[in-house]
C-alpha positions in Angstrom: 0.0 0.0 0.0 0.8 3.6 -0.7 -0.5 6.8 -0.5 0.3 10.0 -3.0 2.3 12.8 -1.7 0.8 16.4 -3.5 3.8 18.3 -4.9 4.2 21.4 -6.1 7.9 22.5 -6.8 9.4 21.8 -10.0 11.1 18.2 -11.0 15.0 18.7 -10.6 18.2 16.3 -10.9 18.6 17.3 -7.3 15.2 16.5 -5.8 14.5 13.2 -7.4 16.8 11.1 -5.5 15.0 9.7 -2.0 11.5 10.1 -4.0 9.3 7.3 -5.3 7.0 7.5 -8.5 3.9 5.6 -9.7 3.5 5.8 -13.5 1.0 2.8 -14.5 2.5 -0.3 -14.3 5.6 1.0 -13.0 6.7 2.2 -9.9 10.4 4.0 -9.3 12.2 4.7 -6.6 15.1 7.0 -7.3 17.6 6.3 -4.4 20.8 8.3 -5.2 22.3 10.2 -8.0 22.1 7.2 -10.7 20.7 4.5 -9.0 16.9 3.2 -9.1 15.1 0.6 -7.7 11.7 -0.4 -10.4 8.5 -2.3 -8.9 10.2 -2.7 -5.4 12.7 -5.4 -6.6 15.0 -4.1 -10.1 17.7 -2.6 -9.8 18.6 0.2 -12.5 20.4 3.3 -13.1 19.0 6.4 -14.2 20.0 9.9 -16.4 18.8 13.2 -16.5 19.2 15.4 -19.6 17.2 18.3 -20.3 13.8 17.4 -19.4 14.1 13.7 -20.3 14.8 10.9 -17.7 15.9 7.6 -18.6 15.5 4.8 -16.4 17.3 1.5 -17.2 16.4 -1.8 -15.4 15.8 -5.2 -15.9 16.9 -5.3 -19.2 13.9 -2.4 -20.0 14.7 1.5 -21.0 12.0 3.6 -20.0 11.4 7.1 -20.8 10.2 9.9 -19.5 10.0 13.8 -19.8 9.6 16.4 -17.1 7.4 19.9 -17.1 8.2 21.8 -13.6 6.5 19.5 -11.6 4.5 16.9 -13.7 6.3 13.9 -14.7 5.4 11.6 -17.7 6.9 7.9 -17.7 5.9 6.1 -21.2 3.0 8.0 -21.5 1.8 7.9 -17.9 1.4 10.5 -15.7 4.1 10.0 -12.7 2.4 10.4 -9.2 4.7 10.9 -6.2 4.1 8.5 -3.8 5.0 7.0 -0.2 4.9 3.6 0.6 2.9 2.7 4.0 4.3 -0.5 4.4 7.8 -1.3 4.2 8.6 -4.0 1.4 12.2 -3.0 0.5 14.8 -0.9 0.6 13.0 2.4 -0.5 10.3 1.7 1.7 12.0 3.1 4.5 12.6 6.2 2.9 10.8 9.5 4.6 9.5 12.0 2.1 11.6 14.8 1.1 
């Protein structure tokens, strides 16, 4: 279980890392400079350029793009989120 976390400020390299996203299937948890955890379990890095965001895991490439503070993964609107039960290492995480 999780619940969404309203934001406001704009999407930056600095303020993604320590903050987990919900786009569709996917859920990311961006835990330092380059790396990311996807659906609780994959590991993956991760690149910021501009106002795209890569995200490679699991043998996958997913892309997203960033507009001040909405985030779009494959065509999915991203949703900040915080988990209320810890399943993993980015559970533990307190919102930023």
């Amino acid at each position: 279980p999780w619940r969404v976390i309203e934001h406001d400020e704009p999407i930056t390299f600095d303020s993604l890392p320590g903050t987990t996203w919900r786009a569709g299937p996917y859920t990311l948890a961006f835990e330092s400079p380059t790396a990311v955890i996807v659906n609780r379990r994959v590991p993956g890095q991760w690149a910021f350029l501009g106002d795209a965001v890569t995200v490679n895991a699991g043998g996958q490439t997913l892309r997203g793009t960033i507009d001040g503070a909405s985030m779009v993964f494959e065509g999915r609107q991203a949703e900040r989120i915080e988990f209320t039960e810890p399943d993993g290492p980015q559970a533990s995480r307190p919102a930023r």
